[in-house]
N, C-alpha and C positions, 0 to 999 in steps of 0.2 A: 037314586042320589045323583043331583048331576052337576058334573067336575067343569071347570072352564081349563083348560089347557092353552097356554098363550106360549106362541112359538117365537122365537130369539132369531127373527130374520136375519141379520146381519153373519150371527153366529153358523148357520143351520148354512146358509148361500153364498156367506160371502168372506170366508176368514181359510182357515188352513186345517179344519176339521172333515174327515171324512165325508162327510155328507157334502157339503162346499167341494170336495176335492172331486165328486162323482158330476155333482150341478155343472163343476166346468168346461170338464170332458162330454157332458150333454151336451151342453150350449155350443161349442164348441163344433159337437159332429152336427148339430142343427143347422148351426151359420155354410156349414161346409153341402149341407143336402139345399140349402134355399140358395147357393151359387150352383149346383148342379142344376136345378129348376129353372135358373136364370136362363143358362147355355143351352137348357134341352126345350126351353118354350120354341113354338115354331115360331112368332112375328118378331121376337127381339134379335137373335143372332142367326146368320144364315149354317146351322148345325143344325143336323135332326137325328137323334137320338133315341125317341118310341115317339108314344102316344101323346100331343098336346094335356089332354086329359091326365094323366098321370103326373105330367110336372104342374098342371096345375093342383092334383092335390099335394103335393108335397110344399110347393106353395102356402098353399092355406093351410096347412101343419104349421108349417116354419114361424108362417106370422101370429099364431093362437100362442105360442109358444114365445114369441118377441115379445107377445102382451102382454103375458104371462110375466114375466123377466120386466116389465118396464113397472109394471104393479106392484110386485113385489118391492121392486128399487124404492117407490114411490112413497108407499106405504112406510118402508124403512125410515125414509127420509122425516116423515110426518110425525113417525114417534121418538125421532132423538131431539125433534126439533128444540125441548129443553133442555137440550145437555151444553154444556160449556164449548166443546169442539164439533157440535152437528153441524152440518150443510146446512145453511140459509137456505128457504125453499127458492128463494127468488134467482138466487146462484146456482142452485140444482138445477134449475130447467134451463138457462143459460148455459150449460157445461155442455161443451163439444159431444161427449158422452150420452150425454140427457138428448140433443139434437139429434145425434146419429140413432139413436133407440127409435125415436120416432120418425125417424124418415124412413127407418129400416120395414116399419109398420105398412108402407104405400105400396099395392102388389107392382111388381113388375111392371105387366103392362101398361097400367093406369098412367102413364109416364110419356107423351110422347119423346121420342129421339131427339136431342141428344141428352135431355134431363134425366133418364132413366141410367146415367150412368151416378149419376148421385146414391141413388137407392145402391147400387153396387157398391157405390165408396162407404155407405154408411153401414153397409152388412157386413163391411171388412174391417171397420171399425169397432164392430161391437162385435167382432171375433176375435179381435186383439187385446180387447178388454179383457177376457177372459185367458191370452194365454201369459203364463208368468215370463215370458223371455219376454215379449215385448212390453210387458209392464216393468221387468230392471229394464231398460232400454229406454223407458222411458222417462223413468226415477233417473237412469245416470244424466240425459239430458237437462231435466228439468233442476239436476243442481249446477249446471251450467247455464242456467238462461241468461243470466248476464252477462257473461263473455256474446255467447253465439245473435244475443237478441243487439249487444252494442257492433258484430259484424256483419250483421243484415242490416242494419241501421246505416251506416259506413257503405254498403255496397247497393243498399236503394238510395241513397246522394248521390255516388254515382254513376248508376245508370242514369236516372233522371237527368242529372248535367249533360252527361255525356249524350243524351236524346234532343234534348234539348237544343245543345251544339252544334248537333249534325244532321237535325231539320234546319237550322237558321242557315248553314252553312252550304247544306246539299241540294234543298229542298228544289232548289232554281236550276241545278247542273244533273241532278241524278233522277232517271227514270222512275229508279225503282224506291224512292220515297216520295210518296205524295203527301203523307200525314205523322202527326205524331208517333201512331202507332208502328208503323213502318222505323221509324228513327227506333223506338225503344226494342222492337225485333232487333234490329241490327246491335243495339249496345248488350243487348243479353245474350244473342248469339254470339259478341263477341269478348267480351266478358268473359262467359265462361270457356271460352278459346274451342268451341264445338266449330266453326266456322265453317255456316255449310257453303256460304259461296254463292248466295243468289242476292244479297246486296253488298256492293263495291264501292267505297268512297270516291267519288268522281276529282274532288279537290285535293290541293296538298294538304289546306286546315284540316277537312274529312283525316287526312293519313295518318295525320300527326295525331288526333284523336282516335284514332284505331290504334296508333301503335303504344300509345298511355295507357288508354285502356286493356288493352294485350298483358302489358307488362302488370298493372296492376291484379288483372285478373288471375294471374297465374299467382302470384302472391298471397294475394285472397282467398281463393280455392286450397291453397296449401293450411292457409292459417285455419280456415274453416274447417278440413278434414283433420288438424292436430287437435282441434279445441275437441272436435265430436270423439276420435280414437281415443284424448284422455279421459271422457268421460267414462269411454266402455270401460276402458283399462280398471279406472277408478273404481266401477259397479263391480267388475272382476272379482277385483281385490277383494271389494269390501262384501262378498258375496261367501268367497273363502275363507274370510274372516268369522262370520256367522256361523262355515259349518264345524271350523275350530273352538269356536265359545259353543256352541251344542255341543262337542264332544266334550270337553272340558267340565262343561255341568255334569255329563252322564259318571266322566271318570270320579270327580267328586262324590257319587252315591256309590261305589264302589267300597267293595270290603270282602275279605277272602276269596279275593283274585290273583290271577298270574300275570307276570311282569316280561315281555321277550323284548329283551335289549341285543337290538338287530334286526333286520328283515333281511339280512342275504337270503343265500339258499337253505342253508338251514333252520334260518329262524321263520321263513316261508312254511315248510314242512311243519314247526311245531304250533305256529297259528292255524293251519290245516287241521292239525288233530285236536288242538283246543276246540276249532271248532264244531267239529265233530262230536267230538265227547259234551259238546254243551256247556264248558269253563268258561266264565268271565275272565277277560284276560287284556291286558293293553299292551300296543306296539310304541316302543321306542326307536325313530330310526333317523341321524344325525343326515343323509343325504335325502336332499329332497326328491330325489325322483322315486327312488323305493319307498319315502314315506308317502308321495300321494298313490302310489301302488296299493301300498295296503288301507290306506283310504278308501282308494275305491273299489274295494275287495271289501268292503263295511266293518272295517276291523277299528275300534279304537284306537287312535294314534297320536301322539306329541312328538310333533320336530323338533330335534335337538339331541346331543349328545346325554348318552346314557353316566356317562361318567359327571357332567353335572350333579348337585346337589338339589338344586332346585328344580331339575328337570325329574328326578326320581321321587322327591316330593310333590312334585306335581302329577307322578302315580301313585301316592298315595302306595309308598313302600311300607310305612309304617304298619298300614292296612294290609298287605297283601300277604296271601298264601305261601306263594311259590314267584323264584324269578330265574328266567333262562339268559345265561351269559354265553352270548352265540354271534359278539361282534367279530371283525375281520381280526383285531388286534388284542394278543395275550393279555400283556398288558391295560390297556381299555377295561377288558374283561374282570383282572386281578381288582384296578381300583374302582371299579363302581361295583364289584365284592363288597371291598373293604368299607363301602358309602354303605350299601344298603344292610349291611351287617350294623353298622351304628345308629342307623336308624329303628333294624327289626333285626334283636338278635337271633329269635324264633324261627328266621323266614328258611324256607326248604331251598336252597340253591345249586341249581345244577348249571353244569359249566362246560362249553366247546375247548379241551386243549390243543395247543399245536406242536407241543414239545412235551418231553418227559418231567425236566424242569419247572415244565409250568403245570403239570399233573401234580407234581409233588407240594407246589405253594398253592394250588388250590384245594388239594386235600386238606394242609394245615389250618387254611384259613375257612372249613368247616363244611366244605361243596363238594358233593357230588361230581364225579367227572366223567363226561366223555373223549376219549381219545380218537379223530376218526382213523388215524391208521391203526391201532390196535384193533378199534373193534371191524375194522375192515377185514384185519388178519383175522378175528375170530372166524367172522362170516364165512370167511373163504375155506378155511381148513375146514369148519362143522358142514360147509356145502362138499364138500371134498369126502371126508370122512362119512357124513350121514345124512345124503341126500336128502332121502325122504322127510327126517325128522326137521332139519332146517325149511324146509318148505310147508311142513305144517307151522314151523314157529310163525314163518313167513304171513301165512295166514291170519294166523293168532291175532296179532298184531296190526294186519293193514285191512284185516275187512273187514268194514262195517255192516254185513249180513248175516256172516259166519259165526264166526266164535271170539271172545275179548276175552281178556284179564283186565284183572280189575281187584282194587285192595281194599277192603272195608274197617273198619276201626267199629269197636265192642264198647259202647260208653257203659258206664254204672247202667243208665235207666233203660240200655238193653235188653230185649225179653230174651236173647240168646243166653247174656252173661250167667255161668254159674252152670249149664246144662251141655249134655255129654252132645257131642253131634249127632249120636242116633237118637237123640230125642226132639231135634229141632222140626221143622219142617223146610230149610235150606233145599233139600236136595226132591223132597217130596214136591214142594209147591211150588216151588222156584227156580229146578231143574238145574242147581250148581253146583259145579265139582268142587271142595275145597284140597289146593294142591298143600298148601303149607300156611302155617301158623306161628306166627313172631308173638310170643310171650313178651308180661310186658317186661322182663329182665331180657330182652332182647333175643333169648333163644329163637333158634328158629327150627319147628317140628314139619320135617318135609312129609306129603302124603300120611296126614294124621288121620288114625284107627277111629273107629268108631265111639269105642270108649273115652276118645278125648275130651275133657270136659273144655271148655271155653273160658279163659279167664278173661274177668272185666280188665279192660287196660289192654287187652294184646287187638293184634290184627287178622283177618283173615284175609291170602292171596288166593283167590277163585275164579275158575274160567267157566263162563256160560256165553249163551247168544245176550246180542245188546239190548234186546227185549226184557229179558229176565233179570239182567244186570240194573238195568235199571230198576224195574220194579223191585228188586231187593232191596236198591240203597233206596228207593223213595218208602220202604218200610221203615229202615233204619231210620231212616231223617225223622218221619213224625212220630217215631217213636219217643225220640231224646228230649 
């Protein structure tokens, strides 16, 4: 039976998929081996490097491979040609791009000097093509053509005047202009204020047009460099912009997620072990320098204040799990409580206190608390009192090798629920200790017996390695 298989050029080489992402970084170390072959040929530059021979195969690699790349282009080209927004073939081979492909094609040598520097410009060209900085660089440009293309417009009038001037002017008193070209050396050298100082206005009219153009020049250079800085600026921006609309979709598909409102030090540590543990989870974080921190730590993130309304709907609280209130201020912390409690009265919230007072209104108002000087005092007395024991908690808790706790939940369509725990296989196949068991009346049975039976509705708290851990709950899970 035979299949035709037709391949999506554009897609496969030339978009933001995989395959395309590897093509580029080919093309890429290509362009970069056929400019080594350039430097390492013996007759073009005075460098020797090895064997003639060898750069010229890398050479003719380079170029099978430009062929390659201009074929494919070509071909693309040929089969969008009915679409509404394809490249006209006539403007395709006319495009700076299209010409630098094929110049890039001409081996080296083949070129005598000085023409073979073309083939260089045109390999560096179709290596730029390929990398995405220079492609926004080029995007930010290209939405300023009208600015920059009406200030080369303005400064080719006047160079040309000002060459023009100081040929009619000099041409009879100065050595060193004999011809036009001479005149326009001088107005571009002096223009752009480089002034190397090998042609001098012999007249005062000469002077008086050096020192217009002087002044103009510096003007113009300044205008030229703001127009190009706000394009980058622009591309910048709107570059940042994109990777906050990507995250913003991602958080969108989110649901039984966790919420860290703050990125200080502590709310660093708990993004740490979310991610660890493998939780979907978004940062909330009102100062920009910590929010592009956790940015680019690849952590989900909305700038702006937690305490907003719209900024915790824009995590999708209604949706979420769990949410850590671990900004700098009590307060802060109290009312975007009190926010995401009205949105999700369900949600599990735990809370950074800084005061006793604020322990006591966030207990009321339904959260979990940490205190860090209380539990600092804990720390310290159980390091004091039972070395050893606190340094295995120690462990318990920060290794990801070792040994975890970890809390399970017993649905109806558990195969555990309803069976004694020496009958499960928990401990046989799974290698987990159960330390204690919350009924679902809330009891809590510390180090439960063998004969414990499991009821649907309760929890078990169990310590094993992260291996096994997991593999338990990913039992539970498709069990339910």
């Amino acid at each position: 039976m035979k299949m035709n298989v037709k391949i999506d050029i554009r897609k496969t080489f030339f978009t933001e998929t995989l395959s395309s992402s590897f093509y580029r970084f080919f093309m890429l170390f290509t362009v970069a081996l056929s400019l080594i072959a350039i430097v390492g040929h013996d007759k073009a530059i005075p460098i020797y490097l090895g064997s003639p021979k060898f750069y010229k195969y890398i050479e003719t690699f380079t170029i099978l491979v430009f062929a390659f790349d201009l074929i494919i282009k070509t071909i693309m080209v040929f089969e969008e040609r009915k679409q509404k927004n394809a490249t006209n073939i006539f403007k395709y081979i006319i495009l700076p791009s299209t010409i630098a492909d094929i110049v890039s094609l001409i081996p080296y040598a083949a070129l005598p000097y000085p023409y073979r520097i073309l083939i260089i410009i045109a390999r560096i060209i179709k290596g730029a093509r390929f990398s995405k900085s220079f492609q926004g660089l080029m995007e930010g440009l290209s939405e300023r053509a009208f600015e920059i293309s009406t200030v080369f417009i303005i400064f080719t009038f006047l160079i040309a005047a000002s060459s023009i001037i100081i040929f009619v002017v000099e041409s009879k008193y100065n050595p060193h202009i004999n011809n036009l070209f001479d005149a326009i050396w001088w107005s571009i050298v002096t223009f752009t204020t480089v002034g190397y100082g090998d042609v001098i206005p012999a007249t005062s009219t000469g002077r008086a047009v050096a020192s217009f153009l002087m002044l103009l020049g510096i003007s113009g250079i300044a205008l030229l460099t703001g127009i190009v800085s706000s394009a980058f600026t622009d591309k910048i921006i709107k570059m940042k912009l994109n990777v906050e609309e990507l995250m913003e979709k991602k958080i969108k598909k989110l649901e039984n997620h966790f919420i860290i409102c703050g990125y200080g030090r502590v709310g660093k540590v708990v993004a740490k072990e979310m991610e660890r543990f493998k939780k979907p989870f978004v940062v909330i974080e009102e100062d920009q320098e910590r929010a592009h921190e956790a940015i680019n730590e690849g952590y989900l993130t909305i700038i702006g204040s937690a305490t907003e309304e719209d900024i915790l709907r824009k995590a999708r609280v209604d949706k979420a799990q769990g949410i850590a209130l671990v900004m700098d201020s009590d307060a802060d912390n109290i009312y975007t409580l009190i926010t995401a409690k009205d949105e999700n009265r369900n949600i599990l919230a735990v809370a950074r206190a800084n005061s006793e007072d604020s322990v006591r209104k966030f207990i009321k108002l339904g959260a979990k608390t940490i205190s860090p000087y209380q539990s600092s005092g804990y720390d310290i007395s159980r390091m004091l009192i039972s070395p050893r024991t606190a340094e295995f908690v120690s462990i318990v808790m920060q290794s990801d090798r070792t040994i975890e706790m970890g809390e399970f939940y017993i649905g109806k369509n558990s195969p555990y629920a309803g069976k004694k725990i020496k009958d499960t296989d928990i401990r046989s196949n799974y290698n987990i200790i159960i330390i204690a068991m919350i009924a679902k009346n809330k009891e809590t049975i510390f180090n439960p017996k063998a004969d414990c039976v499991i009821e649907e509705g309760s929890t078990l708290i169990c310590v094993g390695t992260k291996e096994d851990m997991e593999r338990f709950e990913s039992k539970l899970t498709n069990e339910i």
